[in-house]
C-alpha positions as CSV (number, residue, x, y, z in Angstrom):
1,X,-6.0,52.0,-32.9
2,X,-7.4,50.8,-36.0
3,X,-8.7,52.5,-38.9
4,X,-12.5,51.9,-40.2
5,X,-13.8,53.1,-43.8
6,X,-17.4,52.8,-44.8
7,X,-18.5,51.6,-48.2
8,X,-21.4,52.1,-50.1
9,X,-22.7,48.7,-52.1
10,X,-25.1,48.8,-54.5
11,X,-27.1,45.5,-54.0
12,X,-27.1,42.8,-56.9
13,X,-30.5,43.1,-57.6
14,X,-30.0,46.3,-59.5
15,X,-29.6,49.9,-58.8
16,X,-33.0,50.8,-57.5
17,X,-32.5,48.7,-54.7
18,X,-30.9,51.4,-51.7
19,X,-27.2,51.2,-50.8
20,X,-25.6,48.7,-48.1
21,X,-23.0,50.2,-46.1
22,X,-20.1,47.9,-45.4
23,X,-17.4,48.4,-42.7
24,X,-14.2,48.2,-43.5
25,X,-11.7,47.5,-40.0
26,X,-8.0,47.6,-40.5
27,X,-6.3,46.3,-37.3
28,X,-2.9,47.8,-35.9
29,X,-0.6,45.5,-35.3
30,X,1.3,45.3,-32.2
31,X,5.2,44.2,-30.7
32,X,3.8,42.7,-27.8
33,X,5.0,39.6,-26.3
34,X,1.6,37.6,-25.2
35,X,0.9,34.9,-23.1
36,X,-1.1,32.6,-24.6
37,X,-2.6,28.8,-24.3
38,X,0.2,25.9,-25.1
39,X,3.0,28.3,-26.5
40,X,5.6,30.0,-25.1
41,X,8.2,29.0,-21.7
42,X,6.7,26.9,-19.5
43,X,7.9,26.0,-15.7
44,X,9.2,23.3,-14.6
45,X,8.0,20.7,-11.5
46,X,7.0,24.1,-10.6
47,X,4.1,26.6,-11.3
48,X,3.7,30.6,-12.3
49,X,4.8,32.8,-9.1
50,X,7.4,29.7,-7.2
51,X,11.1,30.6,-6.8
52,X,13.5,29.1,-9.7
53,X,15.9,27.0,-9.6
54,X,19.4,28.6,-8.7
55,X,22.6,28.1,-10.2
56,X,23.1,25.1,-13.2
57,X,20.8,22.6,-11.2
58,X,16.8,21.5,-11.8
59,X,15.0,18.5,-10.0
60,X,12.8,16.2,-12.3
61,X,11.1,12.9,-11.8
62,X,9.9,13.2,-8.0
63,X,6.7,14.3,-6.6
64,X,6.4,17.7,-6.9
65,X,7.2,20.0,-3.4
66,X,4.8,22.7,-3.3
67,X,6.1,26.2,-2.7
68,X,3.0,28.8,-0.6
69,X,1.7,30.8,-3.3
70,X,3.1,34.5,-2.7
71,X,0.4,36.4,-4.1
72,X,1.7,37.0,-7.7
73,X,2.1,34.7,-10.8
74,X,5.1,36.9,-12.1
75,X,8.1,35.0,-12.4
76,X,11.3,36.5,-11.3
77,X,14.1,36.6,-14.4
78,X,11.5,33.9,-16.2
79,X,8.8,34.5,-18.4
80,X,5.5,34.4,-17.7
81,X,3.6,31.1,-19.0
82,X,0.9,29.5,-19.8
83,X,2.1,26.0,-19.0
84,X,3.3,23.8,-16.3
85,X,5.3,20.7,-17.0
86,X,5.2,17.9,-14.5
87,X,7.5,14.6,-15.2
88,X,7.2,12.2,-12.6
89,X,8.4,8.0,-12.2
90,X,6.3,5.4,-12.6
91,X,7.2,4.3,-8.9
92,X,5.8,7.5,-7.7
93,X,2.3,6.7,-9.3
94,X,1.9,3.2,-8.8
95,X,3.6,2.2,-5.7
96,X,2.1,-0.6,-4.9
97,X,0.5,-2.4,-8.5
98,X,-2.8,-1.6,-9.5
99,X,-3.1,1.3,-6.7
100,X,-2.4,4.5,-8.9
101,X,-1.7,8.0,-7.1
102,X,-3.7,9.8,-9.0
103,X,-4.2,12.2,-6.2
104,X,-0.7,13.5,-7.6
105,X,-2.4,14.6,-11.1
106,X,-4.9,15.7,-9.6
107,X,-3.4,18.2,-7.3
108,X,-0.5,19.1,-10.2
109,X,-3.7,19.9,-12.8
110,X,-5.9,22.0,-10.3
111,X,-2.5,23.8,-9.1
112,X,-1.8,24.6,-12.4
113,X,-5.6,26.1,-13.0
114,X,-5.0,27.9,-10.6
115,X,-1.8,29.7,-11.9
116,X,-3.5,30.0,-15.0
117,X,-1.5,27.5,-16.7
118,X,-2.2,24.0,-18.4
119,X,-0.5,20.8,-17.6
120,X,1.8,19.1,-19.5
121,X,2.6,15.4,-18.0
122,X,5.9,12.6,-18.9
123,X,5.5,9.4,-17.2
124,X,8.9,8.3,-16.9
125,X,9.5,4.6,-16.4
126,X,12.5,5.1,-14.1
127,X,15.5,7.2,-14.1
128,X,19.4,6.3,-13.5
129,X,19.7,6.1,-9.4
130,X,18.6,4.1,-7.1
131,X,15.6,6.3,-6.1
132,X,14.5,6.4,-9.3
133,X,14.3,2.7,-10.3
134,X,11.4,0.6,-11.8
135,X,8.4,0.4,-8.4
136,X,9.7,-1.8,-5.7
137,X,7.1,-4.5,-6.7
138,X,7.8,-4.2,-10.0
139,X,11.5,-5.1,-9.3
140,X,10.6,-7.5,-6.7
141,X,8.6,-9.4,-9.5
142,X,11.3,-9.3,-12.3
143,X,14.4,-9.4,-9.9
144,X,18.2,-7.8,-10.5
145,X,18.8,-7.3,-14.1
146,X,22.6,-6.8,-14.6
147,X,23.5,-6.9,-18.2
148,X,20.8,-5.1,-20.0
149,X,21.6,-4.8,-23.8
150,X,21.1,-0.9,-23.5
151,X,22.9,1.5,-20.6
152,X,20.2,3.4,-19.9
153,X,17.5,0.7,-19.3
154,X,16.9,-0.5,-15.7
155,X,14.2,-3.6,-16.9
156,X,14.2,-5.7,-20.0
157,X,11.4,-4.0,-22.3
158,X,11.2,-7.4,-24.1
159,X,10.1,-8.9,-21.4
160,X,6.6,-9.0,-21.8
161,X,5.7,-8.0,-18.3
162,X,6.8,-4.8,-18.6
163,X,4.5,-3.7,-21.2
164,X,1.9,-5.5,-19.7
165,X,2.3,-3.2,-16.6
166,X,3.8,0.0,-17.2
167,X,1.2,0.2,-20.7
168,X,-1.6,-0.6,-18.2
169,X,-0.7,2.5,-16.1
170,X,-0.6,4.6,-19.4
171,X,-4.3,2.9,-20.6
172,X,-5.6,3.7,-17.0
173,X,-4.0,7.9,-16.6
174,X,-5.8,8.1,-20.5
175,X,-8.7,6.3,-19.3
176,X,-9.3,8.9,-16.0
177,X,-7.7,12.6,-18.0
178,X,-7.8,12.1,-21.4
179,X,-9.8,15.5,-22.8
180,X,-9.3,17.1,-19.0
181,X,-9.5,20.9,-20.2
182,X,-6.1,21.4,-18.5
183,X,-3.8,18.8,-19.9
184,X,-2.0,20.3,-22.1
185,X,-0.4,17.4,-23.8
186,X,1.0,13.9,-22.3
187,X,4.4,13.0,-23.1
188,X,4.6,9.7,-25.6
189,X,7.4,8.2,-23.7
190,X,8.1,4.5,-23.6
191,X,11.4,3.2,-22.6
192,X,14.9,4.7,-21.3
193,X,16.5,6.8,-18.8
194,X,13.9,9.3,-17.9
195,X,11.8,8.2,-20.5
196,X,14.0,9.6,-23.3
197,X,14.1,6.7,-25.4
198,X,17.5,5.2,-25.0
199,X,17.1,1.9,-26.8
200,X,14.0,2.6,-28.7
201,X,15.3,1.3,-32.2
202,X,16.7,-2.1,-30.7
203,X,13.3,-2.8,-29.5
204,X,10.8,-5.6,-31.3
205,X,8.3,-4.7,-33.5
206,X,5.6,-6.6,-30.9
207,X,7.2,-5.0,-28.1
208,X,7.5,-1.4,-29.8
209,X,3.7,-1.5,-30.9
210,X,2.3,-2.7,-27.6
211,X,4.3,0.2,-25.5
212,X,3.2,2.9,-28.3
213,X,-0.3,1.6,-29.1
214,X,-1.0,2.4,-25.0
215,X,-0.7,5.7,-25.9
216,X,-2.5,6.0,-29.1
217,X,-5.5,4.0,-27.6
218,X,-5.8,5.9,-25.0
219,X,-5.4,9.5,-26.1
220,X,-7.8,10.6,-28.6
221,X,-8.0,14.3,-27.6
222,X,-5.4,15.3,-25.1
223,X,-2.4,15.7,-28.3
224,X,0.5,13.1,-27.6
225,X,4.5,14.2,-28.0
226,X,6.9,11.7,-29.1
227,X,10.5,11.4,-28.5
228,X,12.4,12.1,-31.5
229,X,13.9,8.3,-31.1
230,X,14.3,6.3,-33.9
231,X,12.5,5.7,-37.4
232,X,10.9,2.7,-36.5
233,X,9.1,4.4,-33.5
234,X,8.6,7.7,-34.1
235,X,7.3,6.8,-38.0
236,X,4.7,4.1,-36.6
237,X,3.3,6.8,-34.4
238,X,2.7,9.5,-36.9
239,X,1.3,6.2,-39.2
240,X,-1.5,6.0,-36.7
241,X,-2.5,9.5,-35.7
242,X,-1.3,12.8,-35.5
243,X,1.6,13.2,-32.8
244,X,4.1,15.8,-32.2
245,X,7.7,15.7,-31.1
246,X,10.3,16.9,-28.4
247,X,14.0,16.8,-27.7
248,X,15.3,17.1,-24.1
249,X,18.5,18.4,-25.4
250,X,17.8,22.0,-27.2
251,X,21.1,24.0,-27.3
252,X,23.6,21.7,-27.5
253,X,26.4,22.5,-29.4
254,X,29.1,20.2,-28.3
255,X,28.9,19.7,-24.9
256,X,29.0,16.0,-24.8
257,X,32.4,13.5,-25.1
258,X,33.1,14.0,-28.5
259,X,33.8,17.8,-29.8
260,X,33.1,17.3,-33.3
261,X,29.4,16.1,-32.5
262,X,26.5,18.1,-30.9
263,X,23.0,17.2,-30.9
264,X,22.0,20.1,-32.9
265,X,24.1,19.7,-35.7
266,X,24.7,16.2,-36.0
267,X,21.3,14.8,-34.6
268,X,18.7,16.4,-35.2
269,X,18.5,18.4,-38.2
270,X,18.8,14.8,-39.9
271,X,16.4,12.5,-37.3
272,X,13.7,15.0,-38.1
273,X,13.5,14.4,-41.9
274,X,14.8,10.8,-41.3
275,X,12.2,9.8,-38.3
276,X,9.6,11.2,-40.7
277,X,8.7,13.8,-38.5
278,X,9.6,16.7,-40.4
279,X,6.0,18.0,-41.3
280,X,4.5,16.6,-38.1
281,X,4.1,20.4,-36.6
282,X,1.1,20.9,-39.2
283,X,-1.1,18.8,-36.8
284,X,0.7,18.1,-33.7
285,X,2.9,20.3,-31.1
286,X,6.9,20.8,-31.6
287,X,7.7,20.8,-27.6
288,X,11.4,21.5,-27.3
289,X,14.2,21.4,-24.0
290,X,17.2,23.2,-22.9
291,X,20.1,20.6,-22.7
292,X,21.4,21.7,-19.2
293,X,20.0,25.1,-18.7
294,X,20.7,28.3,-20.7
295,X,23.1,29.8,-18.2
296,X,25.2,26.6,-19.5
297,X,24.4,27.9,-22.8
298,X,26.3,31.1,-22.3
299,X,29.1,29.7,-20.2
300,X,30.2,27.2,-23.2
301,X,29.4,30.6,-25.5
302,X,27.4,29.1,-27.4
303,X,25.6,31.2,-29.9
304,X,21.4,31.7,-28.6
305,X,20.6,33.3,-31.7
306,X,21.6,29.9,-33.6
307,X,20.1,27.9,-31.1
308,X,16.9,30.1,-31.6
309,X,16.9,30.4,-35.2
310,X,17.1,26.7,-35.3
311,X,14.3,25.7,-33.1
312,X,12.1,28.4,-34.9
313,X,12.7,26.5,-38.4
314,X,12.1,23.6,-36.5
315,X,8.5,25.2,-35.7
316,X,8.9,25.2,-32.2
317,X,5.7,25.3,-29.4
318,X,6.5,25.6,-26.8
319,X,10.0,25.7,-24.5
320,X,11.3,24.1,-21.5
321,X,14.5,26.0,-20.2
322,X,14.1,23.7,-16.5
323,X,12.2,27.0,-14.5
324,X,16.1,28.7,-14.4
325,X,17.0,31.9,-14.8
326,X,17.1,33.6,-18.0
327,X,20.8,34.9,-18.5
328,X,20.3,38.9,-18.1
329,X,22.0,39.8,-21.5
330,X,19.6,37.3,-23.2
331,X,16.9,38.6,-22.6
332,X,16.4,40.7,-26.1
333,X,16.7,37.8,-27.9
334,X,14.3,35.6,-25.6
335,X,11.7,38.1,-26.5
336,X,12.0,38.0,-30.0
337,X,11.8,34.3,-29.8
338,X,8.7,34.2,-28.0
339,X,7.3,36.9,-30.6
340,X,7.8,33.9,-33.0
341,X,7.0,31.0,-30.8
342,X,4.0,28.8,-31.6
343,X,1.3,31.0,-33.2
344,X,0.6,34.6,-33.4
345,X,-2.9,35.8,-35.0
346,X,-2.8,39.3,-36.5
347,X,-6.2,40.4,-38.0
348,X,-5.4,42.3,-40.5
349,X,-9.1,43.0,-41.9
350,X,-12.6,42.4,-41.3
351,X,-15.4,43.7,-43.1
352,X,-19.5,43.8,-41.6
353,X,-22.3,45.6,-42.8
354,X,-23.1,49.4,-40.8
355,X,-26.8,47.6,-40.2
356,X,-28.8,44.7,-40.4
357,X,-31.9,43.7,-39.1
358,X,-33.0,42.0,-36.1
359,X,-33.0,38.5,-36.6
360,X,-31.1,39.0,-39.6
361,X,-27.4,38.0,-41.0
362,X,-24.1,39.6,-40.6
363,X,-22.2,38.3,-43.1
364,X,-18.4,39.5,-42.3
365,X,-15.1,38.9,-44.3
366,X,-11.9,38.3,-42.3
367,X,-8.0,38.2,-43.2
368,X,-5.9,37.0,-40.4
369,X,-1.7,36.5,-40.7
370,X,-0.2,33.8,-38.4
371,X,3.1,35.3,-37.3
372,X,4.3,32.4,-35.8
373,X,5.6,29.3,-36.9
374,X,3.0,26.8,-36.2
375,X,-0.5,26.6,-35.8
376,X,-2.9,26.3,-32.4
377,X,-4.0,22.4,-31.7
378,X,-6.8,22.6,-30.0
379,X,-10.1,23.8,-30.8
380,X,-10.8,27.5,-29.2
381,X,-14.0,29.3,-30.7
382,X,-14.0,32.4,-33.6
383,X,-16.2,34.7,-32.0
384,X,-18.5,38.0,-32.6
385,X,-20.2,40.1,-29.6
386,X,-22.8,42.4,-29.9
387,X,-22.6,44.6,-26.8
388,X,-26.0,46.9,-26.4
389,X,-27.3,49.0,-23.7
390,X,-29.7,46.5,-23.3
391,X,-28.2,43.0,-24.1
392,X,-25.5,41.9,-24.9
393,X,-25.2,38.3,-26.8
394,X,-22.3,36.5,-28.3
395,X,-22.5,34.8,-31.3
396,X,-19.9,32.3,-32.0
397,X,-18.6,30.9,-35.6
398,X,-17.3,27.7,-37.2
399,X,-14.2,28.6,-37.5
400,X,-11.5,26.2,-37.5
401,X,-8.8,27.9,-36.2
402,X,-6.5,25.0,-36.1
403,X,-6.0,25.1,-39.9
404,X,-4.6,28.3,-40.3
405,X,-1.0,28.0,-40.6
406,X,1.9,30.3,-40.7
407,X,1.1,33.3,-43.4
408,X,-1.9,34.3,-44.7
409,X,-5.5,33.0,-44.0
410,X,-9.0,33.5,-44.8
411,X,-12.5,33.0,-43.3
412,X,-15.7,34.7,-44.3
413,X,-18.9,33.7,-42.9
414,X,-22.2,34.9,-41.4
415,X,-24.1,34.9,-38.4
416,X,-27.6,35.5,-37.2
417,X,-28.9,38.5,-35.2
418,X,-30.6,36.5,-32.5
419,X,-34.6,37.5,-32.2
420,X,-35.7,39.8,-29.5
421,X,-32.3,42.5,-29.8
422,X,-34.0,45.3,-28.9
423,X,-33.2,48.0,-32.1
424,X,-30.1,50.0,-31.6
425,X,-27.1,50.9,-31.6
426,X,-24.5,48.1,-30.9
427,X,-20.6,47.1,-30.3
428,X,-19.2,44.9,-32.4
429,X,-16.4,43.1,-31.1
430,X,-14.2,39.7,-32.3
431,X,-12.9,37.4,-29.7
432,X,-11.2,33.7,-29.4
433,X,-12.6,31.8,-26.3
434,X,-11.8,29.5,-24.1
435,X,-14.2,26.1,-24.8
436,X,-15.0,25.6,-21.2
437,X,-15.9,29.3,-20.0
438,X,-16.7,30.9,-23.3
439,X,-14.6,33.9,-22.2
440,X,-11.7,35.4,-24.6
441,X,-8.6,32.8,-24.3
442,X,-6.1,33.9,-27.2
443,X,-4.7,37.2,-27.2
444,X,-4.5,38.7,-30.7
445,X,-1.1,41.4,-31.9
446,X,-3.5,43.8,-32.2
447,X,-4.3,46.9,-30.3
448,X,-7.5,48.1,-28.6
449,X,-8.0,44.9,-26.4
450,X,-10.5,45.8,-23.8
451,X,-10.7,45.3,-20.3
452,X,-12.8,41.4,-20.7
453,X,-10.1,40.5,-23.7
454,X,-12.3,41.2,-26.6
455,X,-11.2,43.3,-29.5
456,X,-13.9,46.0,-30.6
457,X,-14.2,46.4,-34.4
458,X,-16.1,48.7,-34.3
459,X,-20.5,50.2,-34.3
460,X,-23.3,47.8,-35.9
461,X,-26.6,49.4,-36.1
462,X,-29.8,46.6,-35.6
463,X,-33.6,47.9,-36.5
464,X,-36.7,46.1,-37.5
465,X,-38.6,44.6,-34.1
């Protein structure tokens, strides 16, 4: 539904001059939840349509094991998504130095294509078992390494060596899939147990550069997350070029050694503002994980509407909850938060004149309201169609989509009737596209979505060949 008023204009020129007609489209708003690109629950070392994880367990780190495809994309007590998150160890893509396994991106980013997903990708530099250690050559060249100054690092970081080698596998997975159309985002991890950052502050400034600057070199349009580390770290990233931030422990409200201390309470409402991180979201994704899973959540009784509330102030992205079950009681309360997750465009008006002529202007007025709580980051075209018995074009805009922020926004532009529309009677319709396929991408909390994802405003009459 959407309600359409026509006005008459007298043109500037004076009063002799016959009346323009302007359309005047007033959206109505929907409740839906939508799936859209880089927002929302994502799965896990897994893709849309494989089985969970049961129980309080997840897998992380190894090469992913790939379930048959069933037919569907729905995922049972799970959201749908629109992204896949793969972590994998260093070992795992360069066993043997210089030889990368690139074969394993490559499969993970056309699998997820094909689940009509995006990938998001941590390198991890090793985990905490023997499995998961540094690659066998790399330990056969450094040796055992009792001792360490930090309990969650398995190599020396200050050894210079290491950021030689693991950086060079970061410059070279930029080098081959930075700007790949279905990376999502790429992980800015550089040190740690599972590439969380354990030790991050102790390192040197040399050191900390070197490991970070592989990143930043070598991403200039794939966006980068950082761990929220340290203040050394995380504020030379966001000093060089926009980044965004994660946590790998959403939801914790105490779970740890010491009951008077959780993670969100005591850590990170204070290393946001402190890390300098705190208006980050503005340019760069807020990419955010369940600590444990949330069935954990509600055995501790911990409170989700807290732990949701938080995360939305935070201006939360996108979600990780480890591809486990939703808790069946929660479910209200996951759907509000994906109402609010990321971004969420409502047009709210648009203006166009009833007719113009052929190789003329349409010069149109939009109002849009992000719903969300943080804008899109990456560029997706503003477009118009004009659908006619005869042909059918689409005419795409300069919008910038990425600036428009929670709350109100405003873009007013024009563009040209391309020569040779036969004269008519024509659809108008508004659309956001996907850059590759130049096919609607971004669903809109509006009604009247057609069957091809474009949004009709309504008729535009074109005379004058």
């Amino acid at each position: 539904m959407r309600s359409i008023v026509l006005l008459f204009l007298i043109a500037a020129a004076g009063f002799g001059q016959p009346a323009e007609k302007t359309v005047i489209v007033r959206p109505t708003e929907i409740d839906d939840v939508l799936v859209n690109p880089g927002i929302g629950f994502m799965t896990f070392q897994r893709f849309n349509g494989d089985a969970l994880n049961e129980g309080l367990k997840w897998t992380e780190g190894y090469p992913i094991v790939y379930q048959e495809f069933k037919g569907t994309l729905e995922n049972k007590n799970h959201p749908m998504t629109s992204i896949a998150y793969f972590r994998v160890y260093w070992k795992f893509l360069e066993p043997e130095q210089g030889k990368y396994r690139f074969d394993l991106l490559d499969t993970a980013l056309k699998t997820a294509h094909n689940r009509k997903q995006t990938l998001m990708l941590r390198v991890a530099p090793y985990g905490t078992r023997n499995d998961n250690d540094v690659p066998d050559w790399y330990r056969t060249m450094m040796g055992p390494e009792p001792g360490l100054k930090i309990a969650k690092w398995r190599t020396n970081p200050e050894d210079p060596r290491y950021a030689q080698h693991f950086g060079k596998l970061i410059r070279e997975i930029g080098k081959r899939y930075d700007g790949h159309p279905d990376m999502e985002s790429v992980d800015l991890a550089i040190v740690g147990a599972w590439g969380e950052g354990a030790g991050a502050a102790d390192l040197t400034e040399a050191t900390r550069r070197a490991l970070v600057d592989s990143y930043l070199e070598s991403f200039s349009k794939t966006p980068l997350v950082m761990l929220l580390t340290d203040e050394k770290t995380n504020k030379y990233g966001i000093s060089k070029k926009p980044v965004g931030w994660r946590v790998d422990c959403l939801g914790d409200m105490g779970g740890f050694s010491n009951p008077n201390w959780s993670h969100m309470q005591d850590y990170y409402p204070q290393a946001i503002i402190n890390f300098g991180m705190k208006d980050a979201w503005k340019k760069a994704p807020v990419s955010l994980e369940v600590c444990w899973v949330m069935q954990h959540w509600k055995n501790k009784g911990w409170d989700v509407d807290y732990i949701i509330d938080q995360s939305l102030k935070w201006h939360i992205s996108s979600f990780n909850g480890k591809s486990s079950a939703v808790p069946d009681e929660w479910w209200p309360q996951v759907n509000r938060w994906l109402k609010k997750m990321g971004y969420r465009f409502v047009l709210r008006k648009f203006t166009y004149p009833a007719a113009v002529r052929s190789q003329g202007k349409i010069a149109f007025t939009t109002w849009w309201e992000n719903k969300g709580v943080a804008p899109i980051y990456k560029e997706f075209p503003l477009a118009l169609r004009l659908k006619g018995t005869q042909r059918t074009e689409v005419l795409l805009t300069d919008a910038d989509i990425r600036t428009w922020l929670p709350g109100d926004n405003l873009y007013d532009n024009a563009v040209f009737v391309p020569a040779g529309m036969p004269d008519g009677e024509y659809e108008l319709a508004i659309g956001i596209l996907d850059p590759q396929t130049r096919v609607p991408a971004v669903k809109l909390a509006i009604a009247g979505v057609d069957a091809g994802g474009w949004y009709p405003l309504g008729k535009i009459q074109i005379s004058g060949n």
